[in-house]
VOBABA-935722 format. One record per residue: x, y, z of N, C-alpha, C in turn; residue number from 1; residue in one letter; chain. Coordinates in steps of 0.02 Angstrom, whole numbers, padded with zeros to 5 digits. Atoms other than C-alpha are relative to their C-alpha. Layout:
N
n_xx; n_yy; n_zz; ca_xx; ca_yy; ca_zz; c_xx; c_yy; c_zz; num; residuo; cadena
X; Y; Z; X; Y; Z; X; Y; Z; NUM; A; A
...
//
This chain:
235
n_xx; n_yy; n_zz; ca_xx; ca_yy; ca_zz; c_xx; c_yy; c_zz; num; residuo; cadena
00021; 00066; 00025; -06386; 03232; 00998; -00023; 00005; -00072; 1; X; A
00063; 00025; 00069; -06441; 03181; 00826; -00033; 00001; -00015; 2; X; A
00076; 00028; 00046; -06584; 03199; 00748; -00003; -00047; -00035; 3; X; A
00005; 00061; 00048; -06564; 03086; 00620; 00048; -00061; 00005; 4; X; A
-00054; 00066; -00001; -06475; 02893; 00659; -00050; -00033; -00044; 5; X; A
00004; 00079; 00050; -06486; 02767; 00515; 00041; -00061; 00032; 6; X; A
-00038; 00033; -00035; -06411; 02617; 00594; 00011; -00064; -00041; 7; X; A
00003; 00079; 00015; -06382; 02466; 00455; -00051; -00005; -00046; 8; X; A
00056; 00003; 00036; -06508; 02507; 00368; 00004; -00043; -00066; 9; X; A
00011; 00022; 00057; -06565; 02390; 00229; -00071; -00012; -00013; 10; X; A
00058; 00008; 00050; -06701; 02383; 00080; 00020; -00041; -00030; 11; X; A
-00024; 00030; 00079; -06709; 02260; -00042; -00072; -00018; -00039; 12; X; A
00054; -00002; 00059; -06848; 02239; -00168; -00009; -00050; -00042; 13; X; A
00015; 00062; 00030; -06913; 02088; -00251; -00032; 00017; -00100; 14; X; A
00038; 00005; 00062; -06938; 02092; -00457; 00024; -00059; -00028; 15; X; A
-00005; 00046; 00025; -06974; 01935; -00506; 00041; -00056; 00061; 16; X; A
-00052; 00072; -00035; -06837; 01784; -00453; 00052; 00027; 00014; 17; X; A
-00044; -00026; -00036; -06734; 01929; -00414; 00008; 00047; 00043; 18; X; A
-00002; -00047; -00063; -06692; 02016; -00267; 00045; 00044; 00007; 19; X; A
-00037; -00062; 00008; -06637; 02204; -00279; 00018; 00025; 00051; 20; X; A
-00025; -00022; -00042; -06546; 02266; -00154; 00009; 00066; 00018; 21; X; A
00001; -00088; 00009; -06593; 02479; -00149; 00059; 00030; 00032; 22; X; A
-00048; -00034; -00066; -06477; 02509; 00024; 00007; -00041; 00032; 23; X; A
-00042; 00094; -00032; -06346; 02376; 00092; 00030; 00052; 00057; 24; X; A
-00028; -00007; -00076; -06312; 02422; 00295; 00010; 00071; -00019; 25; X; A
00008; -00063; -00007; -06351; 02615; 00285; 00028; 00017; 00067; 26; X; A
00003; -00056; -00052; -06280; 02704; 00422; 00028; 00061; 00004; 27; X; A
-00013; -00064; 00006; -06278; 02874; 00451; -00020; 00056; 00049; 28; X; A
00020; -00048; -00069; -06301; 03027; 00589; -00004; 00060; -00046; 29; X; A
00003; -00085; 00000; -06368; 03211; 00557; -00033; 00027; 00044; 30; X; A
00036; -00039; -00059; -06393; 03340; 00656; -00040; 00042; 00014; 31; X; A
00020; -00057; 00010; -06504; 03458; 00697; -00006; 00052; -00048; 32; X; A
-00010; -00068; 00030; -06522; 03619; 00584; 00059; -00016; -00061; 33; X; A
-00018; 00014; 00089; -06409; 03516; 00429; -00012; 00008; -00059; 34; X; A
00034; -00025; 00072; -06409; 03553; 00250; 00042; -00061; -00018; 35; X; A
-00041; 00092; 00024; -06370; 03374; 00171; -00031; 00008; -00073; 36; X; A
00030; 00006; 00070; -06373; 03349; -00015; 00001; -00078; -00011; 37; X; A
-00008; 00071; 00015; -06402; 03158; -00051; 00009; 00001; -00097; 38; X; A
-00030; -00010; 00095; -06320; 03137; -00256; 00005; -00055; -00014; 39; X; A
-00023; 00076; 00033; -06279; 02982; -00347; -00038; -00004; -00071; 40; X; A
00048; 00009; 00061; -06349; 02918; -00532; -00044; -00021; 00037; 41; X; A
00042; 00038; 00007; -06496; 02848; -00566; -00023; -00069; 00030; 42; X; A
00006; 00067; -00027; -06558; 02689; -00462; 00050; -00018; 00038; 43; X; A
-00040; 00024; -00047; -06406; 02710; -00331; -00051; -00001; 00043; 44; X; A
00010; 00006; -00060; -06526; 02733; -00189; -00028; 00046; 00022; 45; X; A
00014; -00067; -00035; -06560; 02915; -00160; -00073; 00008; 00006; 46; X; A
00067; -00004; -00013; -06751; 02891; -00177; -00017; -00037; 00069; 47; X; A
00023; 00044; -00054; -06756; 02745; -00072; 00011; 00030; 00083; 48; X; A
00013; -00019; -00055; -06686; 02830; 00059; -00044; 00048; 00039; 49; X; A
00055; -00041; -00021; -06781; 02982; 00064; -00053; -00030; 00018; 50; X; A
00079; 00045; 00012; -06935; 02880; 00044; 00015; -00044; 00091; 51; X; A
00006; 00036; -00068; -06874; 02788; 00222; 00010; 00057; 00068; 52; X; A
00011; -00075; -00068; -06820; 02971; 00303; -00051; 00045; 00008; 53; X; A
00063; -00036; -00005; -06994; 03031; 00262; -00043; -00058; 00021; 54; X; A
00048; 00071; 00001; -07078; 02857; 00331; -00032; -00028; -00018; 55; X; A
00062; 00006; 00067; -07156; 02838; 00162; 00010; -00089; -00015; 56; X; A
-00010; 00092; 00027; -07080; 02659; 00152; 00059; -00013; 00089; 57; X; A
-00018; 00036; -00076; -06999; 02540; 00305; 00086; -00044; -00025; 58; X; A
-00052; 00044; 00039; -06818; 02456; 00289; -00021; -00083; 00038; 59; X; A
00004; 00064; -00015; -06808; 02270; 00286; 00048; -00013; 00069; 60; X; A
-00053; -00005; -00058; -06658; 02277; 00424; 00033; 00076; 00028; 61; X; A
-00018; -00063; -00028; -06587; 02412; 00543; -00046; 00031; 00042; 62; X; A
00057; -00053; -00057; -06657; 02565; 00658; 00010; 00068; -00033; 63; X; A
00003; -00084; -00006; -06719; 02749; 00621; 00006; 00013; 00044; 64; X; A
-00005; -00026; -00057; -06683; 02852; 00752; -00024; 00078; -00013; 65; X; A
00014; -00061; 00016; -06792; 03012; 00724; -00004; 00059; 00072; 66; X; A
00000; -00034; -00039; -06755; 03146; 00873; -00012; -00037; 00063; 67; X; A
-00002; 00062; -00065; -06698; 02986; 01005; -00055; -00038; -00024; 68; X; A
00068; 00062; 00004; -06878; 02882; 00953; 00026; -00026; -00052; 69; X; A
-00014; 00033; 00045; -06840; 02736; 00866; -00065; -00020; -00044; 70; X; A
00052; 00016; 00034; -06970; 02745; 00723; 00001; -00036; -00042; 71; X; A
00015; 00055; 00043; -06955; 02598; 00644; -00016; -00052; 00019; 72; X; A
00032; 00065; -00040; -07033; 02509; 00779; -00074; 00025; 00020; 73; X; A
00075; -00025; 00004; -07196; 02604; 00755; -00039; 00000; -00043; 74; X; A
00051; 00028; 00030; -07352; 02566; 00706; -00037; 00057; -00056; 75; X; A
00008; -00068; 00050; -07427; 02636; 00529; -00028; 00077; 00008; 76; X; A
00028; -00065; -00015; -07534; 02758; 00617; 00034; 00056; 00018; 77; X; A
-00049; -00032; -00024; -07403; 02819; 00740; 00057; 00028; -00051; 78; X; A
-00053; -00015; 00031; -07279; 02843; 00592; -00032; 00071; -00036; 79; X; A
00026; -00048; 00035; -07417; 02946; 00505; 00002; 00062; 00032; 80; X; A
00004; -00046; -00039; -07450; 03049; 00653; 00097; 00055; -00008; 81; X; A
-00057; -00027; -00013; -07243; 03076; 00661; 00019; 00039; -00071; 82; X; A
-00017; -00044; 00059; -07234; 03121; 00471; -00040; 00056; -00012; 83; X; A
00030; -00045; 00015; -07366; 03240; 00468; 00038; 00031; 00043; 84; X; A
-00038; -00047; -00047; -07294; 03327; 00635; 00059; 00026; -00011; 85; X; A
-00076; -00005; -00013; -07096; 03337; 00626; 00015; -00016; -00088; 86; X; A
-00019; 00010; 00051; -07088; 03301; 00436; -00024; 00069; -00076; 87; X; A
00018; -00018; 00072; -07113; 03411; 00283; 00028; -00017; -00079; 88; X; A
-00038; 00042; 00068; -07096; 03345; 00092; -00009; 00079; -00063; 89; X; A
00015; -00055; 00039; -07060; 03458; -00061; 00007; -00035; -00071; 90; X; A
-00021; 00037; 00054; -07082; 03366; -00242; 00028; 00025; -00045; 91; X; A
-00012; -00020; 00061; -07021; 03391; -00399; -00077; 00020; -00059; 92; X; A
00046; 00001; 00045; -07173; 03365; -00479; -00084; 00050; 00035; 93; X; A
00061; -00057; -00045; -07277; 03495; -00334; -00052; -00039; 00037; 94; X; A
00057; 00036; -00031; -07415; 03367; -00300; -00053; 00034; 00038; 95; X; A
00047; -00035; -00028; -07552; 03501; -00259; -00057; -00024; -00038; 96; X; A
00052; 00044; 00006; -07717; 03449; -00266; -00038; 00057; -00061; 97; X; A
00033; -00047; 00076; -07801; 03545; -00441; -00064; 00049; 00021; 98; X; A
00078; -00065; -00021; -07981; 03611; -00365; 00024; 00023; 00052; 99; X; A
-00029; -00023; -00084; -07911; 03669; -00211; 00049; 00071; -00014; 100; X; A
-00034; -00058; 00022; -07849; 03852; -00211; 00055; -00015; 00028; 101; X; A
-00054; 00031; -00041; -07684; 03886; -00150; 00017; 00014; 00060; 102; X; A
00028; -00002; -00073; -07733; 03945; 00013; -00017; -00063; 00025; 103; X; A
00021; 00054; -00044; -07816; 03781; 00043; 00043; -00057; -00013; 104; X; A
-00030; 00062; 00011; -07699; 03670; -00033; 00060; 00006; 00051; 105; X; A
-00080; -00009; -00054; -07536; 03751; 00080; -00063; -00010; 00088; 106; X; A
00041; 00006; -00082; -07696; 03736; 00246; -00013; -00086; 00007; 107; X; A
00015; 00071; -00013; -07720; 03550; 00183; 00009; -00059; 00062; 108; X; A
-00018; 00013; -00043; -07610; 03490; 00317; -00044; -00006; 00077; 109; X; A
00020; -00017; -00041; -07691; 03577; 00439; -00074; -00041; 00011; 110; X; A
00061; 00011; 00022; -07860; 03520; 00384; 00008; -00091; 00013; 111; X; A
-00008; 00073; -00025; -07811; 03322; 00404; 00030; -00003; 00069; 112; X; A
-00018; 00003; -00066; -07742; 03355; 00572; -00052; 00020; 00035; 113; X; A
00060; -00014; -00054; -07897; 03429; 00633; 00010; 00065; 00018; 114; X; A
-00025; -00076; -00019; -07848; 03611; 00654; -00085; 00028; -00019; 115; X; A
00048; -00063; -00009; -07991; 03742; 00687; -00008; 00031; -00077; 116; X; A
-00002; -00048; 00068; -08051; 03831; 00508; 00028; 00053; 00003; 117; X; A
-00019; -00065; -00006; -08012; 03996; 00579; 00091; -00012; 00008; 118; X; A
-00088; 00022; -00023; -07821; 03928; 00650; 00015; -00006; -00074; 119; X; A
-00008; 00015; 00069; -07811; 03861; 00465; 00018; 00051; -00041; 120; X; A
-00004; -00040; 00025; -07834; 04009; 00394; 00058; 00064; -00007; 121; X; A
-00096; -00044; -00031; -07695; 04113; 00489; 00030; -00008; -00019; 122; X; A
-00066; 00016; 00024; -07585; 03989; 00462; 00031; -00004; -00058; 123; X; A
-00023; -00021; 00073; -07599; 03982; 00284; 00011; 00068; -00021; 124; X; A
-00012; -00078; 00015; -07606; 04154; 00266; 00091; 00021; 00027; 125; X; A
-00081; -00015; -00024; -07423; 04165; 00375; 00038; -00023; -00038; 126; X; A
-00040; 00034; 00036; -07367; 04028; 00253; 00023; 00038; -00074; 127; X; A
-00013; -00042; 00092; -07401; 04096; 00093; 00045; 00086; 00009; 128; X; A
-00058; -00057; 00003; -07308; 04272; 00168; 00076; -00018; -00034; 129; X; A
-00072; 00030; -00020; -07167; 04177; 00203; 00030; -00005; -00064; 130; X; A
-00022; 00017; 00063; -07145; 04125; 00029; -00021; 00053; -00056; 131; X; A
-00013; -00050; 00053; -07205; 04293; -00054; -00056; -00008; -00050; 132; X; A
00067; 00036; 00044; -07377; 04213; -00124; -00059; 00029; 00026; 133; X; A
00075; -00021; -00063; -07517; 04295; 00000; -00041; 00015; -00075; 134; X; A
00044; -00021; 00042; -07568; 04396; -00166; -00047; -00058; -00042; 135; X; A
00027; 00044; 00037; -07601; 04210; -00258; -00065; -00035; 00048; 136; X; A
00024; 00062; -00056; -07705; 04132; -00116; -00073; -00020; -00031; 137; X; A
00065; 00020; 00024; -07872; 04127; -00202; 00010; -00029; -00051; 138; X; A
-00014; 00011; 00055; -07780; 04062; -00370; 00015; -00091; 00025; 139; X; A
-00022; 00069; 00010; -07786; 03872; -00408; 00057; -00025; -00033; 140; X; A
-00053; 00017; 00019; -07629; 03783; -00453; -00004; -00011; -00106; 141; X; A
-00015; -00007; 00063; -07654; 03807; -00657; -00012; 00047; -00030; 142; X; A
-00009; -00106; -00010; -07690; 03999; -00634; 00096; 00004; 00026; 143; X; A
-00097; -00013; -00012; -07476; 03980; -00565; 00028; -00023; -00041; 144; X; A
-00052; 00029; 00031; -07339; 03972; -00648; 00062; -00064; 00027; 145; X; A
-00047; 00077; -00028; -07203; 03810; -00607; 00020; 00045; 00064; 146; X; A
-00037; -00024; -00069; -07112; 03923; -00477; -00032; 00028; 00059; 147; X; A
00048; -00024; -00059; -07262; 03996; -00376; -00023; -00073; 00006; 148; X; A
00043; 00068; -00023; -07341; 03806; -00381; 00062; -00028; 00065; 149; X; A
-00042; 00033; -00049; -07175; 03756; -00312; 00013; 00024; 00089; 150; X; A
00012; -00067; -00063; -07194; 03916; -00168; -00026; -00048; 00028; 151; X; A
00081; 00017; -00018; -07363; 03856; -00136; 00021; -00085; 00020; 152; X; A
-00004; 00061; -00020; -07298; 03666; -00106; 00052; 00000; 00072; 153; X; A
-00051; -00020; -00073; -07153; 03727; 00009; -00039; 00038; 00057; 154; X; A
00026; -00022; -00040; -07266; 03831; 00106; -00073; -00053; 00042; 155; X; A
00033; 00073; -00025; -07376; 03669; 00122; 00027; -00041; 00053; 156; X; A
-00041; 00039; -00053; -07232; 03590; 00185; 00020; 00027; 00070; 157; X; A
-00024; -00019; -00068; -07185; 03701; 00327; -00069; 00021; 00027; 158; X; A
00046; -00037; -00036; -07353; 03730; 00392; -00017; -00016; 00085; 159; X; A
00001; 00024; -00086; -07348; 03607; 00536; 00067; 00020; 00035; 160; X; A
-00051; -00001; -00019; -07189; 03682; 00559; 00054; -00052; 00025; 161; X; A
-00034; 00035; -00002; -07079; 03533; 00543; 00076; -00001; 00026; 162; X; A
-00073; 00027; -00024; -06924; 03471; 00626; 00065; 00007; -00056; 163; X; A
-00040; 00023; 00049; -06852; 03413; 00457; -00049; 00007; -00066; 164; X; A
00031; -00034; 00055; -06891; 03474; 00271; 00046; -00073; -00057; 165; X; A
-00025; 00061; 00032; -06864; 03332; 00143; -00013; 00031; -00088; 166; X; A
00026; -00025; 00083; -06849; 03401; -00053; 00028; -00070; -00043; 167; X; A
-00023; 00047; 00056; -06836; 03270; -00206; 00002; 00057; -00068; 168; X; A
00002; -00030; 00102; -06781; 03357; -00371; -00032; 00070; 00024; 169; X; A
00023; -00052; -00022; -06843; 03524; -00296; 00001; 00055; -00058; 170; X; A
-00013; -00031; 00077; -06799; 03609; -00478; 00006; -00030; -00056; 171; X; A
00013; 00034; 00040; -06835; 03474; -00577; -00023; 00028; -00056; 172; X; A
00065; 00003; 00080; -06978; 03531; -00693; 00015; 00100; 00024; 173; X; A
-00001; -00056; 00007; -06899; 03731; -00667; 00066; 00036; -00026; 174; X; A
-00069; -00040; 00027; -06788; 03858; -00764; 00034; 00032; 00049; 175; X; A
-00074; 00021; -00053; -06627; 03906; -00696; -00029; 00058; 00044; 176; X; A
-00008; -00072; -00047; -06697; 04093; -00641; -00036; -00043; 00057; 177; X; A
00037; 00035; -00042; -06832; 04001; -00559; 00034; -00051; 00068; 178; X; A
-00036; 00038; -00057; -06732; 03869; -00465; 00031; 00058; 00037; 179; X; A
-00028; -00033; -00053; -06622; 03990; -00385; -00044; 00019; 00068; 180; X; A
00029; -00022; -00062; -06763; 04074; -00304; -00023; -00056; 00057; 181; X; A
00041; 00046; -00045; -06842; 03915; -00228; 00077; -00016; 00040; 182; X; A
-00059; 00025; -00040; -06645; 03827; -00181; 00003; 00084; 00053; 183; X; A
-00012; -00060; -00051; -06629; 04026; -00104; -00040; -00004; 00072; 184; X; A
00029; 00009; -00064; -06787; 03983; -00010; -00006; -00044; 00037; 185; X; A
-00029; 00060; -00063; -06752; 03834; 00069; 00071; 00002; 00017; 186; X; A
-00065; -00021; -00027; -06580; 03901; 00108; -00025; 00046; 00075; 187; X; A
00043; -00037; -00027; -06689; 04027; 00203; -00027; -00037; 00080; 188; X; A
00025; 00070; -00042; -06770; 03885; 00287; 00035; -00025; 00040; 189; X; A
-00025; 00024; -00025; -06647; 03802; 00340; 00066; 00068; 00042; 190; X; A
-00044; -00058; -00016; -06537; 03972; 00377; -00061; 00000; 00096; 191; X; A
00040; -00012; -00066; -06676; 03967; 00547; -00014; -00069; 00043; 192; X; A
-00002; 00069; -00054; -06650; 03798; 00604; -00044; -00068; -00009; 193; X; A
00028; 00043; 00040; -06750; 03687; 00482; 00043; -00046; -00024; 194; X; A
-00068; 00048; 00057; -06634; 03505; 00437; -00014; 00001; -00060; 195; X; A
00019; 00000; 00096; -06643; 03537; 00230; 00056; -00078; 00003; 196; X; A
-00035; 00042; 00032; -06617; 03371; 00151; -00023; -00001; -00063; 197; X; A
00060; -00010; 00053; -06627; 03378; -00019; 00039; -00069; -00082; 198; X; A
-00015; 00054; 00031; -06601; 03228; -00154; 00012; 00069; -00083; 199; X; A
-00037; -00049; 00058; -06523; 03320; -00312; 00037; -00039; -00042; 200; X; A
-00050; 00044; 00034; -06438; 03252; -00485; 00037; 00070; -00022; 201; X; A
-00048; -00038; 00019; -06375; 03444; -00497; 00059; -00008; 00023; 202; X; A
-00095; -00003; -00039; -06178; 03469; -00440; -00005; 00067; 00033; 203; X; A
-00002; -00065; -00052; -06216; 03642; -00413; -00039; 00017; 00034; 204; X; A
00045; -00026; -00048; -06366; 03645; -00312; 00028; -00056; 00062; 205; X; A
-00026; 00049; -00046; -06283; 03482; -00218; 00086; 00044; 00036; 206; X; A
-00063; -00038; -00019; -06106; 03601; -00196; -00039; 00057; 00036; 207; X; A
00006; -00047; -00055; -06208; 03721; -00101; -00033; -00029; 00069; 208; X; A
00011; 00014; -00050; -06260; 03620; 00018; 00074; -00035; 00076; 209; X; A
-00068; 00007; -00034; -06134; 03590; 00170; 00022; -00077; 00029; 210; X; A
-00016; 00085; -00018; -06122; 03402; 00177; -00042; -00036; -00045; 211; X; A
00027; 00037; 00067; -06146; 03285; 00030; 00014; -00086; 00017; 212; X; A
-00012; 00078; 00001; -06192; 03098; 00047; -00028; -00045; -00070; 213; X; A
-00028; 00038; 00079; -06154; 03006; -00117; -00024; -00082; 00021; 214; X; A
00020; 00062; -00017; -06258; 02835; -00139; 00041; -00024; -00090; 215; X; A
-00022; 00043; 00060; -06203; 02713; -00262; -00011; -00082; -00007; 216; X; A
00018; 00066; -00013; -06281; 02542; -00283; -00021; -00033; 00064; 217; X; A
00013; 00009; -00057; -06363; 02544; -00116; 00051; 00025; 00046; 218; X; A
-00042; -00018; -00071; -06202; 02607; -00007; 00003; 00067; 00001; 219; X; A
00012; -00084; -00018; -06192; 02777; 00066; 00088; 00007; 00011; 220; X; A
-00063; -00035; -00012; -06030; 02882; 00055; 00004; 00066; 00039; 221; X; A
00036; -00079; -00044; -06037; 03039; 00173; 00068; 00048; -00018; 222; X; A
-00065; -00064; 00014; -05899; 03190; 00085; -00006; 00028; 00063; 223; X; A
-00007; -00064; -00041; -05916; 03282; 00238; 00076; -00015; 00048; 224; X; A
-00080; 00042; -00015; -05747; 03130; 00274; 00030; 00054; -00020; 225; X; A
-00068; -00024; 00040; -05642; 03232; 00151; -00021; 00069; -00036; 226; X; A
00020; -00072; 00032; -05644; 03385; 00046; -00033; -00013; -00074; 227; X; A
00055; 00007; 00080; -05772; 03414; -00112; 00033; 00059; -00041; 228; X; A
-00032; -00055; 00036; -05687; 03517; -00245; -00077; 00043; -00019; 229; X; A
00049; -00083; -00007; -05780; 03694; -00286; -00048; -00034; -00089; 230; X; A
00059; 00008; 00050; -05939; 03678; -00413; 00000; 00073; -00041; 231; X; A
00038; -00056; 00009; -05979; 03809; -00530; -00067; 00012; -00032; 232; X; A
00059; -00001; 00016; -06138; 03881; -00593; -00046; 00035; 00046; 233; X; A
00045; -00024; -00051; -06282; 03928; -00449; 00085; 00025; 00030; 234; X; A
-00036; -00024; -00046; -06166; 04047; -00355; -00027; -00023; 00098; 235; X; A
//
């Protein structure tokens, strides 16, 4: 079964006396353990949707279907509960909290769910392995450099051990050596049964992923129809 059904989905957005239309009748299925690159310019759509597959925003028409529960018929709390649990986010811009080391900022999670101090502690400590950071854990996010902040946000994200891993611009604000390693480690990620979705205006970090859905003025195109010619660059 699916993890992910979009069914019709529509947004539209009010500025002014006019009415923007983000995503006209979305539908779409992924499965389980997918690596999906969502691509398109500027203001096709690719935020909006993320922003509705992380339950950060609601569509005006249609159904989510997150692992069979239709969550777009749940209430703000319940959605919160489902994004903290089954969801992890990875920004472009890191969004770690400045006084907060990076031990506590990747335990934060834990710490709004109600987790035990000592449990907390483990788990961050397993996280930051994972990603190769244990040595930074007492270091605040402007003691790191862009590519350990970005570690330290991914290891945030998988702490509740999520269902589904959601990146925007994931190498946005990093040089090329840098990106590799992070796209390597959410390859990683998703190489163990994590769905990577990741919103991208590269070609070659979007060509390594194995199914590309192309927005364009609100409509969704899914390449995984037809064949995507070869990218070069990120091997």
């Amino acid at each position: 079964m699916a993890q992910i059904e979009l069914e019709n989905i529509t947004r539209t957005f009010q500025l002014g006396e006019t009415t923007v239309r983000a995503l006209s009748s979305v539908s779409v299925s992924i499965d389980s353990g997918e690596y999906v690159a969502i691509m398109g310019p500027s203001g096709s759509g690719k935020s909006t949707l993320l922003n509705l597959l992380g339950l950060l925003d609601r569509p005006n028409a249609g159904h989510y279907r997150l692992e069979g529960r239709d969550v777009t018929t749940l209430s703000s709390d319940e959605q919160a509960a489902v994004r903290r649990n089954r969801i992890g986010f990875v920004f472009q811009s890191f969004h770690l909290v400045p006084r907060l080391t990076a031990a506590e900022n990747v335990a934060l999670p834990l710490m709004l769910g109600g987790i035990p101090p000592e449990v907390r502690r483990r788990r961050a400590n397993d996280a930051l392995e994972k990603v190769g950071l244990t040595s930074r854990a007492g270091h605040r996010p402007d003691e790191l450099s862009g590519g350990q902040r970005q570690r330290i946000a991914i290891a945030r994200a998988i702490i509740m051990q999520p269902a589904m891993l959601l990146a925007d611009e994931p190498t946005g604000n990093l040089d090329r050596h840098t990106s590799q390693e992070i796209v390597e480690l959410l390859e990683d990620l998703n190489a163990v049964g994590t769905t990577l979705i990741v919103v991208t205006h590269d070609p070659d970090m979007g060509h390594r992923a194995r199914r590309r859905l192309i927005m364009t003025d609100g409509i969704l195109d899914d390449s995984r129809k037809k064949p995507v010619p070869p990218a070069t660059g990120i091997p």
